[in-house]
C-alpha positions as CSV (number, residue, x, y, z in Angstrom):
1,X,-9.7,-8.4,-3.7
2,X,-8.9,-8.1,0.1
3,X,-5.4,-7.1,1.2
4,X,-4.1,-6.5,4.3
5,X,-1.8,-3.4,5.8
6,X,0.9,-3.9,7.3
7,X,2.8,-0.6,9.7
8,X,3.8,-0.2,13.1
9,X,2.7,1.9,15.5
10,X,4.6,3.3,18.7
11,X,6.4,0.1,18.5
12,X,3.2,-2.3,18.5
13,X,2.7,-4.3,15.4
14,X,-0.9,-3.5,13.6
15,X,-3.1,-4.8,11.4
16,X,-5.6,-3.3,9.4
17,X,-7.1,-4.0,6.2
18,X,-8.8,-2.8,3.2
19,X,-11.3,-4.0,0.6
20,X,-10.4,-3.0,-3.1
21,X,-13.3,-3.1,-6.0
22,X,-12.9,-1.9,-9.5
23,X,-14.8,0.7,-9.8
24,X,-17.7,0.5,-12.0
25,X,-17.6,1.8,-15.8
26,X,-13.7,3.5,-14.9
27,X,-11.0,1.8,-16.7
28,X,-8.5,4.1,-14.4
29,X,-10.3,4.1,-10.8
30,X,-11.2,1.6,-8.0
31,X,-12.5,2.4,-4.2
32,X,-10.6,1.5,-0.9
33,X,-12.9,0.9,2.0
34,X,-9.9,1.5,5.1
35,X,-10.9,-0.7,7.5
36,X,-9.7,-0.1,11.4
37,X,-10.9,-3.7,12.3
38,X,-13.4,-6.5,10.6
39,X,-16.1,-4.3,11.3
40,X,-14.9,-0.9,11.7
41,X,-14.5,1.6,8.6
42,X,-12.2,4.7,8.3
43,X,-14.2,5.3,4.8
44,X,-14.8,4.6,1.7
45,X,-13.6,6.9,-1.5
46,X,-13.2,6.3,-5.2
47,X,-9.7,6.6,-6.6
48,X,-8.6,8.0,-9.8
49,X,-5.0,8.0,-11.8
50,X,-3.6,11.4,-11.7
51,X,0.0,11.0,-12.4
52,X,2.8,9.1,-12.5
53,X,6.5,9.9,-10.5
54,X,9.0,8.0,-12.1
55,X,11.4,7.9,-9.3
56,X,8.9,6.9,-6.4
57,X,9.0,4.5,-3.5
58,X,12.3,2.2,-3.8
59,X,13.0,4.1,-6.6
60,X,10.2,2.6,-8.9
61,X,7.6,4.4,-11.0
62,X,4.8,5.2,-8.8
63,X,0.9,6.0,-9.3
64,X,-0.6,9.3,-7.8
65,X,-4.4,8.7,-7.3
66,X,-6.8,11.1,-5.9
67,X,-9.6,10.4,-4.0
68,X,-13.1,11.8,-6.0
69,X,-15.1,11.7,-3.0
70,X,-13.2,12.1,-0.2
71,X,-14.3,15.2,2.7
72,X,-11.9,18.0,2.8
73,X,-9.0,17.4,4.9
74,X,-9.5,13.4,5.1
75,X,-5.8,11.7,5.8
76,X,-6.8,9.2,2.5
77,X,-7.6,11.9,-0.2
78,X,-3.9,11.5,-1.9
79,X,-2.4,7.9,-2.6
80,X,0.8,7.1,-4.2
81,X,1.2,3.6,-4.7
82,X,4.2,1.3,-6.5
83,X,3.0,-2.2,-8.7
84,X,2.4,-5.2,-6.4
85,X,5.4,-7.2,-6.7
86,X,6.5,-10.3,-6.7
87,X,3.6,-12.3,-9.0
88,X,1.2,-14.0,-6.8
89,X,2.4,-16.9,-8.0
90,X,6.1,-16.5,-6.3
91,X,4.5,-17.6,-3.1
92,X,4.1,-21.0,-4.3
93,X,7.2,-21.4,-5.0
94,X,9.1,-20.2,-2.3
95,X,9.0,-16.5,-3.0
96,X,7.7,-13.2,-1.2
97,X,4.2,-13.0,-0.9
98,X,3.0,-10.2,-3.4
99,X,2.7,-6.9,-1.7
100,X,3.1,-3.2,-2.6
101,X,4.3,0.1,-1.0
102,X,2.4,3.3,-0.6
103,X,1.9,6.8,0.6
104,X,-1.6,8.4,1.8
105,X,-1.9,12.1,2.7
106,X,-4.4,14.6,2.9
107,X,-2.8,16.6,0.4
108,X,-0.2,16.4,-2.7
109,X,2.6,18.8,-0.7
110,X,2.1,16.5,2.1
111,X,3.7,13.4,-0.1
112,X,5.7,15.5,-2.6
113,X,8.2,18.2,-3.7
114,X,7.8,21.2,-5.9
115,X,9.7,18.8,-8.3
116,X,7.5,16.1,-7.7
117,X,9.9,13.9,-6.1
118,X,8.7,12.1,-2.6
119,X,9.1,14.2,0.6
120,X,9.7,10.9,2.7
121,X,11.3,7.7,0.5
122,X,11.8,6.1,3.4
123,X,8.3,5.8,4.6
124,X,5.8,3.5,3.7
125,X,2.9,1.5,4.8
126,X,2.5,-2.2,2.9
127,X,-0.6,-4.4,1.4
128,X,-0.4,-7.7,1.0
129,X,-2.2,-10.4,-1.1
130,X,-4.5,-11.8,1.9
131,X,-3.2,-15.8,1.1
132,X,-0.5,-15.7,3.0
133,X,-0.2,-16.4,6.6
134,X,1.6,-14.0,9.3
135,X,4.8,-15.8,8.4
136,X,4.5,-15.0,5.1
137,X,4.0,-11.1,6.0
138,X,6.7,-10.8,8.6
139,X,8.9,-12.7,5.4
140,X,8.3,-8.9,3.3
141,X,9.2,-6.9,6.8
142,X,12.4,-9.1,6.8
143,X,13.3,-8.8,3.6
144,X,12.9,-4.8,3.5
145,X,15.5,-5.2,6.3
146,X,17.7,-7.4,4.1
147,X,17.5,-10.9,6.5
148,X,16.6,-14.1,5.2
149,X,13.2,-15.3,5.4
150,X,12.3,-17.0,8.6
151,X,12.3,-20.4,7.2
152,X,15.4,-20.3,6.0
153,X,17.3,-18.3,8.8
154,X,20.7,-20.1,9.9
């Protein structure tokens, strides 16, 4: 599967993307390649279910993975990640294009609390399902900001 990130920076839309494989043999891990461009890799690292936070990003359960093989200090060593939502099938039908929400840090203090609650609610990067077209993506940006979708805008 190949879904796309979507997160501003000093004011400039950006688009990266990542490439996500089941990981071989581990019912509970997959690998992230973080891509900086079509040909340009941040790196590669094994994921694996740690926990679960049951108040996380938009107040959903979320998923804490840790990276297995990730360098000391690397910015993608923690993840905390919400279930895609809508279906995939929503888009056909005039719904959101499926995405999720998530957190990457070098460290677990870095994303959470002593209690394990999230340091920052408020901030999160998104993925997409890669289907969809840049209209479809700005559609989950607008929603997060509670306006209509762009097609249907008065």
């Amino acid at each position: 599967m190949r879904i796309r990130r979507m997160a501003p920076r000093h004011g400039e839309p950006r688009q990266e993307s990542a490439s996500v494989e089941t990981a071989a043999g581990e019912a509970d891990g997959f690998i992230i390649d973080w891509l900086a461009g079509p040909d340009r890799s941040l790196g590669r690292y094994r994921y694996r279910l740690d926990r679960t936070t049951a108040k996380g990003l938009e107040g959903k359960p979320c998923y804490m993975f840790h990276a297995t093989d990730a360098p000391a200090g690397c910015p993608f060593s923690v993840l905390v990640a919400m279930d895609p939502m809508p279906e995939r099938a929503a888009l056909a039908s005039g719904g959101l294009l499926s995405h999720l929400h998530f957190q990457y840090a070098s460290d677990d203090g870095m994303l959470l609390r002593a209690d394990s609650t999230l340091r920052k609610r408020m901030w999160y990067p998104t993925m997409c399902a890669d289907e969809g077209t840049l209209r479809d993506q700005c559609d989950i940006v607008r929603a997060l900001h509670k306006l209509p979708p762009l097609d249907r805008e008065a």
